[in-house]
C-alpha positions as CSV (number, residue, x, y, z in Angstrom):
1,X,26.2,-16.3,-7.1
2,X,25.7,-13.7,-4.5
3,X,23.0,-13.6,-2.3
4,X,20.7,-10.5,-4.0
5,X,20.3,-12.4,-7.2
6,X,20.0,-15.4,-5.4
7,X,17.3,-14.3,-3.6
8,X,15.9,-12.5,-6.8
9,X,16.0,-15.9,-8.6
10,X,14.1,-17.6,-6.6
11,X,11.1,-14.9,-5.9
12,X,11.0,-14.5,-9.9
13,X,10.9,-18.9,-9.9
14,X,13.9,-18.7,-11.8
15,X,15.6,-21.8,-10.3
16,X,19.4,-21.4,-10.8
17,X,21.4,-23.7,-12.7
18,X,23.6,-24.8,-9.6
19,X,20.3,-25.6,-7.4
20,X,18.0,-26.7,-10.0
21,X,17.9,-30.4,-8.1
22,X,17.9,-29.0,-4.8
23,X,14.7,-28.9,-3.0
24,X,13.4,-25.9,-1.6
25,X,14.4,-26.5,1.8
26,X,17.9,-26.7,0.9
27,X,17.6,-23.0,-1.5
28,X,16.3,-21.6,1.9
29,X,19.6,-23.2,3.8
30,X,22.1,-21.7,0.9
31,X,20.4,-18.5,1.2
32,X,20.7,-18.3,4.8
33,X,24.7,-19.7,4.8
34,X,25.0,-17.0,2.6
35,X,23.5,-14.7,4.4
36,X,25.8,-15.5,7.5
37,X,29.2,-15.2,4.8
38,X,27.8,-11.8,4.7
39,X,27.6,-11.1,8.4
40,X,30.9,-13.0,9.0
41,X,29.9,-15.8,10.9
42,X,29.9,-19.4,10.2
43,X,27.4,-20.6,13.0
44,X,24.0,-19.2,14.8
45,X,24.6,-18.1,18.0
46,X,22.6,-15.3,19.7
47,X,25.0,-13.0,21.0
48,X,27.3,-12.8,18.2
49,X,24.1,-12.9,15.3
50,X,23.0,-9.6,16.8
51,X,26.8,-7.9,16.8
52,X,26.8,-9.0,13.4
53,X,23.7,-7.7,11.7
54,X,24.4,-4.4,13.8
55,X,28.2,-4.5,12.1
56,X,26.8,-5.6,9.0
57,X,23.5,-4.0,8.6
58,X,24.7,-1.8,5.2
59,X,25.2,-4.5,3.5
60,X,22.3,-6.3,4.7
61,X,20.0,-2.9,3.3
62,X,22.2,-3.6,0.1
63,X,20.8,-6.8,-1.0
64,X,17.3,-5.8,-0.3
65,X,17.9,-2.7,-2.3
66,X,19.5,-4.8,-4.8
67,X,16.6,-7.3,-5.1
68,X,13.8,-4.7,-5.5
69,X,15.6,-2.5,-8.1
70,X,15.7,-5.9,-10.0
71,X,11.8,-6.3,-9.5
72,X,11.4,-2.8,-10.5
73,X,13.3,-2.8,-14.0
74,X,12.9,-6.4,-14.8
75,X,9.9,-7.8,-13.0
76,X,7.0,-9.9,-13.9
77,X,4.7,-7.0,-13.8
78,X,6.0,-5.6,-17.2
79,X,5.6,-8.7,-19.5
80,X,1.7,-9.7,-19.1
81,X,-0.2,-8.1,-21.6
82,X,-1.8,-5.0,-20.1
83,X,1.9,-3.7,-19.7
84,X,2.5,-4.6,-23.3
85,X,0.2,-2.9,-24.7
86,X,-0.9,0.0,-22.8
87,X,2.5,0.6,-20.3
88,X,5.9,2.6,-21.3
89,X,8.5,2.1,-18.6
90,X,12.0,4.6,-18.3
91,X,13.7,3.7,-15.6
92,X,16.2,6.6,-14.7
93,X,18.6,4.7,-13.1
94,X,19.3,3.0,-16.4
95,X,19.8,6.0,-17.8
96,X,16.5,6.7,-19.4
97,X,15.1,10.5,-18.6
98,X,11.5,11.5,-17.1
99,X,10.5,13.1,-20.8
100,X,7.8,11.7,-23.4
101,X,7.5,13.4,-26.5
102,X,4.3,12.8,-27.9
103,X,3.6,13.9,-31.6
104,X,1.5,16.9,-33.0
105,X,-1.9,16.3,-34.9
106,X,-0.3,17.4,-38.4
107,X,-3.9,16.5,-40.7
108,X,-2.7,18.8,-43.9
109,X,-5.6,19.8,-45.9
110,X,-5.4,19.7,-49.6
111,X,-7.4,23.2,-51.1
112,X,-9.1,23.0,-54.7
113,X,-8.4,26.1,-56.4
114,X,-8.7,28.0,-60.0
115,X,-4.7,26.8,-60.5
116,X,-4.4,30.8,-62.0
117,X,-2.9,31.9,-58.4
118,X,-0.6,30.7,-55.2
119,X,-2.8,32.4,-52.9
120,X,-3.6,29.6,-50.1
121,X,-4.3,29.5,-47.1
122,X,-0.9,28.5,-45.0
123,X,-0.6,25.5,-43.2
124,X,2.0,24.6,-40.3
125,X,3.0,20.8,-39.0
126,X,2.5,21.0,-35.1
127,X,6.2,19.8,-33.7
128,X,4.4,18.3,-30.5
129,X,5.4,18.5,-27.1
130,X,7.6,17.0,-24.4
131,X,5.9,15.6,-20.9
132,X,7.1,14.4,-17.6
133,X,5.7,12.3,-14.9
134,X,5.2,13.5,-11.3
135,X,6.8,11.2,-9.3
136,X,5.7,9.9,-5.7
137,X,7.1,8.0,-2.6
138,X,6.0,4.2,-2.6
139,X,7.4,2.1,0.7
140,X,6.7,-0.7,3.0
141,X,7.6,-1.4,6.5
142,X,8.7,-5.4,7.5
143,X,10.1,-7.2,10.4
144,X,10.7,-10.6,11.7
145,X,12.3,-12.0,14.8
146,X,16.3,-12.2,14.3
147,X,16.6,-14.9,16.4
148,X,13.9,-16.9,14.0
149,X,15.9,-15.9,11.0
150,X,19.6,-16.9,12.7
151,X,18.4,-20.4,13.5
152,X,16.4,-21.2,10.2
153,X,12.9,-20.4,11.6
154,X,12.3,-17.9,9.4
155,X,13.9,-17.7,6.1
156,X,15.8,-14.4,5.1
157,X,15.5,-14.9,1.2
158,X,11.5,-15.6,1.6
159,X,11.2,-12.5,3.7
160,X,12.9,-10.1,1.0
161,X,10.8,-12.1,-1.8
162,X,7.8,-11.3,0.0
163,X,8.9,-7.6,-0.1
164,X,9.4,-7.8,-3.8
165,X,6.1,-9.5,-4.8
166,X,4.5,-6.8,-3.1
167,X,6.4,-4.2,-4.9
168,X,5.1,-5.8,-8.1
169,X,1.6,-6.3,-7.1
170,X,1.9,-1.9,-6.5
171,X,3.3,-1.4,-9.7
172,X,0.7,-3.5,-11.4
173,X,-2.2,-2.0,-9.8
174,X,-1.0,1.5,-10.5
175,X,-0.4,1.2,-14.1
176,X,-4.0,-0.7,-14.3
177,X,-5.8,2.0,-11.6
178,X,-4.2,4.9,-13.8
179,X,-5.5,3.8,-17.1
180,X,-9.1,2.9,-15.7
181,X,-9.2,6.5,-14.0
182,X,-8.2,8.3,-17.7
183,X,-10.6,6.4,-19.3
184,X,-13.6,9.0,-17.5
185,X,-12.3,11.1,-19.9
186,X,-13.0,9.6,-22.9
187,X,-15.1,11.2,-25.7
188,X,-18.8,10.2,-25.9
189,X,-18.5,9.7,-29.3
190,X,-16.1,7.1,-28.6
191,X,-17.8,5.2,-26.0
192,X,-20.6,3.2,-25.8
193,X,-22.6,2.0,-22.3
194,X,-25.2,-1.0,-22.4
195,X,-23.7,-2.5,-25.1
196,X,-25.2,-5.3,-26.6
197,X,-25.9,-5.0,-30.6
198,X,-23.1,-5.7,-32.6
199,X,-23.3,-3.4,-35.4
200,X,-23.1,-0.5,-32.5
201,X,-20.1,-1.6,-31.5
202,X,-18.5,-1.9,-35.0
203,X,-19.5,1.3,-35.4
204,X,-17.3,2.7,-32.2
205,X,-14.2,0.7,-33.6
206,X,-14.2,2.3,-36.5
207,X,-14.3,6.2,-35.0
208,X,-11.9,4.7,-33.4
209,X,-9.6,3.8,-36.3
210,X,-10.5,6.6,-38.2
211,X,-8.9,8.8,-35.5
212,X,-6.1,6.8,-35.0
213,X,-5.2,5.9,-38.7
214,X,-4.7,1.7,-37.1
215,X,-6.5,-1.4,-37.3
216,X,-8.3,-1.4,-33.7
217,X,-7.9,-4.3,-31.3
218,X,-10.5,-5.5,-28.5
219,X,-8.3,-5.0,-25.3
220,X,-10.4,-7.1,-21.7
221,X,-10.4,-9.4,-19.0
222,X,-11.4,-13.0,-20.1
223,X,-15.0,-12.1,-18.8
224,X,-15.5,-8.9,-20.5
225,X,-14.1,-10.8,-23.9
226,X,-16.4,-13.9,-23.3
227,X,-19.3,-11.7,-22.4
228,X,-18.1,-9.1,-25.7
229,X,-18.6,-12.9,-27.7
230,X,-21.4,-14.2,-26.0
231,X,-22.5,-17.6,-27.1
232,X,-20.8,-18.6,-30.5
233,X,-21.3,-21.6,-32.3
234,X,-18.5,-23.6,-32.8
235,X,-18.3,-24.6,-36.4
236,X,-14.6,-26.8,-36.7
237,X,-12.9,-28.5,-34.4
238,X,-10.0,-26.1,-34.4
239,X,-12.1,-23.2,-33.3
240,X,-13.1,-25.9,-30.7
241,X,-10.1,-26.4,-29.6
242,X,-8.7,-22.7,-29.4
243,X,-11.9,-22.4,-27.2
244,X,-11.2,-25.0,-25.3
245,X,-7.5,-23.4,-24.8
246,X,-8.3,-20.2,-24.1
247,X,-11.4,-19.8,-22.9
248,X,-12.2,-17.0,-26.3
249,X,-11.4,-16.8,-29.7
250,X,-9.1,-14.4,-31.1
251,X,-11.2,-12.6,-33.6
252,X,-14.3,-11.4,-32.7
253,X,-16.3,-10.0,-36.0
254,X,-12.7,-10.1,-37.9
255,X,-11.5,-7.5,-35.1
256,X,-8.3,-8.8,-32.8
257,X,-9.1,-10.0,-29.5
258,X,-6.7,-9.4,-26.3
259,X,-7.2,-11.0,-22.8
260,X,-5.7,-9.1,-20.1
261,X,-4.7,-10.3,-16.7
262,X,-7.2,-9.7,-13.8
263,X,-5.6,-9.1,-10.3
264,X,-6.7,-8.2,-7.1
265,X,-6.2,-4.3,-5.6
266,X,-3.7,-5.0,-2.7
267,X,-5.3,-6.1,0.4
268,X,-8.9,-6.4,-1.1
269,X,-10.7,-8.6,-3.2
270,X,-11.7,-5.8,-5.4
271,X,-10.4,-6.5,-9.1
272,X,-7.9,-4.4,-10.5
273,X,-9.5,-4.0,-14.1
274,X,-13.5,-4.1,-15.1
275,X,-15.2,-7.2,-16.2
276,X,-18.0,-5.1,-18.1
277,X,-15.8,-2.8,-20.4
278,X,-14.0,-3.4,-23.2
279,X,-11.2,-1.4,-24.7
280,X,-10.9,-0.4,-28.4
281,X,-7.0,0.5,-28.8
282,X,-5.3,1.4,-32.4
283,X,-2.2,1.7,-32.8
284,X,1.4,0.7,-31.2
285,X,1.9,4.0,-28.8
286,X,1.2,3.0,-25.2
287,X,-0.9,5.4,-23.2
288,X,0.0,4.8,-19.8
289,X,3.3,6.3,-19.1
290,X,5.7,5.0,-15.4
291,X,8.9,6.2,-14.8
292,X,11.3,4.4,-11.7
293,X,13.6,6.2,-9.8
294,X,15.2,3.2,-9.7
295,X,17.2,3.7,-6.8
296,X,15.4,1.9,-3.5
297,X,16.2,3.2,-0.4
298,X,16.1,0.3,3.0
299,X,16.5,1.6,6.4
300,X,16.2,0.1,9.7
301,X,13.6,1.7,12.4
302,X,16.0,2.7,15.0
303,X,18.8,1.6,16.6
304,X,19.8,-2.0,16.2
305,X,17.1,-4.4,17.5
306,X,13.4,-3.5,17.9
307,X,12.5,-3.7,22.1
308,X,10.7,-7.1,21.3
309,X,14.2,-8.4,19.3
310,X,12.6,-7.9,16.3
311,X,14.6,-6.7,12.7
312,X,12.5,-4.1,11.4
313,X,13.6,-2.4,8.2
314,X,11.4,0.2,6.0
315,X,11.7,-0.1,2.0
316,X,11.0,2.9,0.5
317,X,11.2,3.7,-3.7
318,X,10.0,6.5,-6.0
319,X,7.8,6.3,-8.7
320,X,5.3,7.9,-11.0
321,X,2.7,6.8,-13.6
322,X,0.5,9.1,-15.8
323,X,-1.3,9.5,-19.2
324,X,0.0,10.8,-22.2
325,X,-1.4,10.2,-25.6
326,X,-1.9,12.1,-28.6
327,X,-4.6,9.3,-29.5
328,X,-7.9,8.1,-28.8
329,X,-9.1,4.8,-27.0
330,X,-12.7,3.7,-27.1
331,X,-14.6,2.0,-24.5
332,X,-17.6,-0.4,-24.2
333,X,-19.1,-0.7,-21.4
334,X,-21.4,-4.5,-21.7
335,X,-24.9,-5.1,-21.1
């Protein structure tokens, strides 16, 4: 196995095969014997560690590119359930091209008439449109002591991991911070503030389907669910129990319910996603649109060794995330 997916494994917690019984201190040894094969030496020593990563430093950039383009195209990020229902990904370097097509409004009217004439009034089917997605620079600048990483002090593998959680965390709060910000522009007829009477809120869900043509579905945070629920009775033990569970109930007033994961905006305790609002989605077509450039760029900040000895390397990768939707998503904002 070579040392990118290694490393990729183990910041994803997918334990390969061949060191599923090792412990974690002997994962962070293998990464850091293979991290020497790479440089071409067999032992740590300080003089000839330092001609080595400055010999070997492109292929150094190369698993760190390696492990980030993983994150980015098949990262955690994309299978919790905000991603699944509201995110579309293309990734370019896999081929896919910066173009959403979203479909035209095409509501034919049917005319009564006498039936003694052809004489009505034309109608054309709107074709729709194609769409791209600005794209943006994304990067973060690390370094760490190569001495500390040579002798085992600091562990290479956890130090690119750590680039790559942070690279997810990004994409997660952008797809979330994206879709929060579009929802300002909702119709009023569609949303609803103060919430607290039921029949008010069944009454939004179904402008909501009616514009959509699809069975709505309650979209939140565990707290904006619970507080959407409020206190229910619990009338058999298997409702119990999938309380219990899950902290809500699936159906709330024969309408789906879906928990979304809460997360922290990076380097704040400020949540990503609202624990007063609740979305009303119909429909499978995802709203929130990201494309990946796919292609991550690592440099070092110049030449060779920092003054202090330190490895210093800037990760830099493209990105953009937008809305496009031809439908309409309702909101409740709870009492």
């Amino acid at each position: 196995m070579n040392l990118g997916k290694l490393i990729y494994d183990s910041a994803m917690n997918n334990v390969p095969m061949e060191y599923a019984n090792c412990s974690v201190k002997e994962r962070e040894d293998a990464i850091r014997e293979k991290l020497f094969e790479v440089l071409g030496i067999e032992e740590y020593e300080v003089k000839s560690f330092r001609k080595a990563m400055r010999r070997n430093k492109v292929a150094v950039f190369e698993i760190i590119e390696e492990v980030i383009d993983n994150v980015l195209a098949n990262g955690d990020y994309q299978k919790n359930a905000f991603y699944n229902q509201f995110v579309e990904v293309k990734n370019i370097a896999l081929g896919d091209a910066n173009e959403f097509y979203i479909e035209g409004e095409n509501a034919l009217e049917v005319a009564e008439f006498s039936g003694s004439h052809w004489d009505l009034k034309r109608q054309r089917l709107d074709i729709g449109e194609s769409l791209r997605v600005g794209m943006r620079d994304y990067g973060i600048k690390v370094y760490e002591y190569a001495e500390r990483i040579a002798s085992g002090r600091a562990d290479f593998g956890k130090v690119v991991a750590e680039i790559a959680k942070a690279v997810e965390r990004k994409m997660g709060e952008l797809a979330e911070a994206t879709f929060v910000k579009a929802m300002a522009q909702v119709p009023s007829e569609f949303k609803l503030a103060g919430a607290s009477d039921t029949e008010e809120i069944i009454e939004v869900c179904q402008h909501v389907e009616s514009a959509n043509g699809a069975a709505p579905i309650l979209v939140g945070t565990k707290l904006a669910i619970r507080k959407l629920q409020g206190v229910l009775d619990v009338t058999t033990e298997k409702i119990a129990d999938i309380k219990n569970e899950h902290g809500i109930l699936p159906i709330w007033q024969g309408i789906p319910c879906m928990e979304v994961a809460q997360g922290h905006k990076m380097g704040t305790f400020e949540f990503t996603m609202p624990n007063d609002k609740i979305y009303i989605v119909a429909g499978d077509a995802r709203p929130v649109k990201m494309v990946l450039e796919g292609a991550t760029e690592v440099k070092e900040v110049g030449e060779d060794l920092t003054a202090d000895g330190a490895v210093e390397h800037v990760v830099r990768f493209k990105a953009g995330c937008a809305i496009v939707y031809n439908g309409v998503i309702g909101e409740i904002t709870l009492a």
